[in-house]
C-alpha positions as CSV (number, residue, x, y, z in Angstrom):
1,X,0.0,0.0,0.0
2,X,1.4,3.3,-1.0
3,X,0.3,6.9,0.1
4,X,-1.1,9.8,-1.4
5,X,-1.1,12.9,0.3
6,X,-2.4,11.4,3.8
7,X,-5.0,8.9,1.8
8,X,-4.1,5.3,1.3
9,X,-3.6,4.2,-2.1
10,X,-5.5,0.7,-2.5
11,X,-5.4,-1.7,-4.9
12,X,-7.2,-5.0,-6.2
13,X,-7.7,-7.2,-3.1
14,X,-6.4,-4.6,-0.6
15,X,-9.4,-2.6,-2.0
16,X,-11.8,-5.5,-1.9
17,X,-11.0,-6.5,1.9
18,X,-11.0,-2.8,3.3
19,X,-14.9,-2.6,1.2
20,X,-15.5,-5.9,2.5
21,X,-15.2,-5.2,6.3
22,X,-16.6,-1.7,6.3
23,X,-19.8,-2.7,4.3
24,X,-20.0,-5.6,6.9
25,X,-19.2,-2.8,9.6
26,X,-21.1,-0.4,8.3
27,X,-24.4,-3.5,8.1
28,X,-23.8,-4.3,11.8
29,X,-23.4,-7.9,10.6
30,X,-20.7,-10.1,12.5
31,X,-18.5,-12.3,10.2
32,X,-20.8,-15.6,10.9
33,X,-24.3,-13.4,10.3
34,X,-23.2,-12.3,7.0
35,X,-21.3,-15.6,5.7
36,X,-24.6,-17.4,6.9
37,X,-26.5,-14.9,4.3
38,X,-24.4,-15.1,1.7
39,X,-24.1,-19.1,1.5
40,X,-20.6,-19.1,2.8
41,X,-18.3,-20.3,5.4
42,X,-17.5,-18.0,7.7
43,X,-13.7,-18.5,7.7
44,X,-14.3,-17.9,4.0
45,X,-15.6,-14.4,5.0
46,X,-12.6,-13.9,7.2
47,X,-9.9,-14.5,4.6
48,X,-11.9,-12.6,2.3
49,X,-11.2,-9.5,4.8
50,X,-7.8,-10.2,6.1
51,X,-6.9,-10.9,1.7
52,X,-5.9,-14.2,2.2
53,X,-8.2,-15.1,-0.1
54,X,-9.2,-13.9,-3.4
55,X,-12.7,-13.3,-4.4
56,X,-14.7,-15.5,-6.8
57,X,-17.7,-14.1,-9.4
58,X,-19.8,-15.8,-6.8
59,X,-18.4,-15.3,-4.1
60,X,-18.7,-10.9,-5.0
61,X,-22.3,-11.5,-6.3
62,X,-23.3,-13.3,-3.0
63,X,-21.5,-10.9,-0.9
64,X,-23.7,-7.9,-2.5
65,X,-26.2,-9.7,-2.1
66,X,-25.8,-10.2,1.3
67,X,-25.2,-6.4,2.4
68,X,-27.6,-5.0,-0.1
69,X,-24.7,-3.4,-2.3
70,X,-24.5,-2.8,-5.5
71,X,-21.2,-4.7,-7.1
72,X,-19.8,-1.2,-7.4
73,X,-19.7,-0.5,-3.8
74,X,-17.0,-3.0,-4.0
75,X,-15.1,-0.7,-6.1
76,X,-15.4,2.7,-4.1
77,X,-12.4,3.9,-2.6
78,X,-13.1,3.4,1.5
79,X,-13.6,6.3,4.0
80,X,-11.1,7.2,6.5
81,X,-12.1,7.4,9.7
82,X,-12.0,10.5,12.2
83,X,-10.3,9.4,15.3
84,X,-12.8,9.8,18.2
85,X,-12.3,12.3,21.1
86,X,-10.5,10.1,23.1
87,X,-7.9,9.3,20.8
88,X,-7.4,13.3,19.7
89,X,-7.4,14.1,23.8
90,X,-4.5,12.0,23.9
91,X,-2.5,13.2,20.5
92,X,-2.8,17.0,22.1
93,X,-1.1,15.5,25.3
């Protein structure tokens, strides 16, 4: 992973994990609640994230399915978090 400006440059599968787990995130679905959904193992799911794994056609299409996505939300470059108070009290320390 390279950097541009402060932004994380991702490609391919590093793109497709971070999507992965922030759509799961961002669904409030644990690892086993959405692999159960989408007809999959939940260490599948887990490699999936952690790109140990590469995707199948399927495997994307029943992901989507899943989390209500559209295949392109696969593709859109993840938001960076803000850190939370806490963590900014303790960076002005």
């Amino acid at each position: 992973m390279t950097l541009f400006g402060n932004a994380p440059v991702l490609k391919g599968a590093e793109l497709f994990a971070a999507r992965l787990r922030r759509l799961r995130q961002e669904a409030g679905l644990t690892l086993q609640a959405l692999a159960d959904q989408a007809g999959m193992h939940r260490e599948s799911v887990a490699q999936l994230e952690r790109r140990r794994r590469k995707p199948t056609w399927a495997s994307v299409l029943a992901l989507a399915d899943a989390l209500g996505v559209s295949l392109e939300a696969f593709r859109d470059r993840p938001k960076e978090r803000k850190p939370d108070a806490r963590k900014r009290k303790q960076q002005r320390r």
